[in-house]
N, C-alpha and C positions, 0 to 999 in steps of 0.2 A: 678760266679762273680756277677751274677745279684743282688743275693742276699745280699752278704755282702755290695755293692753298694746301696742296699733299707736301709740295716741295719744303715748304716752310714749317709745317708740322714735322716732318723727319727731319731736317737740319734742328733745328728748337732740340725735339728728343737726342737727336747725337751730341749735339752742342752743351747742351743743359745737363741729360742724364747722364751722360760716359764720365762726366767729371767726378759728378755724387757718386757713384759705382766706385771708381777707383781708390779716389782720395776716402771713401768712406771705409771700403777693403783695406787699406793701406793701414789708417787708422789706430788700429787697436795693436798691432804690432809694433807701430811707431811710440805706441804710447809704453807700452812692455818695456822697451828698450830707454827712454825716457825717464820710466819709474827706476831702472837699475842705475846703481851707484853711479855709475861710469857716462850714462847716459846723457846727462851734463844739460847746460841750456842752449845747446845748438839743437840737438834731439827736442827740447822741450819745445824750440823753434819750428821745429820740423811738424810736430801734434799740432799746434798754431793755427800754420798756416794748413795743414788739410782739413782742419776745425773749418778756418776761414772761408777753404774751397768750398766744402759740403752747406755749408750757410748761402753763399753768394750765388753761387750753382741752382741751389732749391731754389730761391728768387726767381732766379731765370727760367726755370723748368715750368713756370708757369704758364709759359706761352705755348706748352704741349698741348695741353688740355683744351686751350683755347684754338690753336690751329687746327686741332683734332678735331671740333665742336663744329668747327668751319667749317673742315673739309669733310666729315660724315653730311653736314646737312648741305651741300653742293652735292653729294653723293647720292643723295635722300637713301640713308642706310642707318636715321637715327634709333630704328627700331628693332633694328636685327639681333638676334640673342648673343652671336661673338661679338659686338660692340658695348651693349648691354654690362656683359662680362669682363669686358675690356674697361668698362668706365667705373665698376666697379672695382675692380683689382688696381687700376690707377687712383682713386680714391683711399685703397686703402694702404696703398705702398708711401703716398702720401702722411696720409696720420703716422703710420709706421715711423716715416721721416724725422717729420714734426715734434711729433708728440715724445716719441723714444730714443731715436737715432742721436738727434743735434742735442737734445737734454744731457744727454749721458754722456757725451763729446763733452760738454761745458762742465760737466762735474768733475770729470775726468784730468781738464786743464787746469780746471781750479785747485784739485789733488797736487798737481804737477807742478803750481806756482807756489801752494803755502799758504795760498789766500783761506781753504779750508782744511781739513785733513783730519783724517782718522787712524792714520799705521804712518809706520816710522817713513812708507815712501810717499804719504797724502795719498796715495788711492789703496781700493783694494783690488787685487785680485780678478774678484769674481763680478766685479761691476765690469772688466775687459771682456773679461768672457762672455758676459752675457750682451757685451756693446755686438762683441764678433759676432753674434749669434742673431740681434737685430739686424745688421746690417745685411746679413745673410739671408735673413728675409726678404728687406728689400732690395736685393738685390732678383730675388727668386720672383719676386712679384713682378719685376718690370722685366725680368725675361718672360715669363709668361704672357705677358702684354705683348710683348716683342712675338712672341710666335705667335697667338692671338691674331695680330694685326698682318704677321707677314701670309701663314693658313688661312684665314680668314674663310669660315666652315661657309660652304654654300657659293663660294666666290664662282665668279664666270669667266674669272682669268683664266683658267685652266691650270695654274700653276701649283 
């Protein structure tokens, strides 16, 4: 059971997180391009839908946490300090998500449609910049999990 339990925790994470990572990286550049004259509502289509992926993707990504919870207490490893660490930093790559990532995606599209706006292209600037710069965290956070989980300090894998 352990196994198919580890199995389905790393499928979840590849499945779930690679999409958030990419589509979220992609992002702020898609939206630059977007914001310029030229950039038209194909480009705007394009912010849209990796808005969309980074939404529907975080839903899904919930089943990490949860396969992870499984498979640590199949493991009995729920106490160990690199899990610990790991549950924290997934926690906080989370909120990161949540809280800053997808807000700043929505404000960013709402710039992009006219629905709200403040400069002649409805976003600023420095609201991309600072999108890059979250995303960039979370993306650092769930590498760090990633090595975390593959190191794993103490392991008796040998590896």
């Amino acid at each position: 059971m352990t196994k198919i339990l580890l199995i389905l925790h790393v499928l979840a994470a590849v499945i779930a997180v690679g999409p958030v990572t990419v589509a979220g990286s992609m992002f702020p550049a898609a939206a630059r391009r977007a914001a310029d004259a030229s950039g038209g509502t194909e480009a705007t289509a394009v912010v849209r839908l990796l808005h969309r992926i980074c939404r529907v993707y975080a839903v899904v990504g919930l089943a990490v946490p949860v396969f992870g919870f499984a498979t640590a207490g199949s493991l009995h490893v729920l106490g160990t300090p690199w899990l610990i660490i790991s549950i924290f930093l997934t926690g906080a790559a989370a909120l990161v998500l949540a809280l800053l990532v997808l807000p700043a995606q929505e404000t960013v599209l709402v710039g992009l449609t006219g629905a709200g706006a403040a400069t002649a292209t409805g976003i600023e600037p420095a609201l991309i910049k600072r999108l890059a710069m979250l995303t960039g965290t979370f993306n650092l956070l769930w590498a760090t999990v990633t090595v975390l989980m593959i190191v794993r300090p103490g392991s008796t894998t040998g590896v």
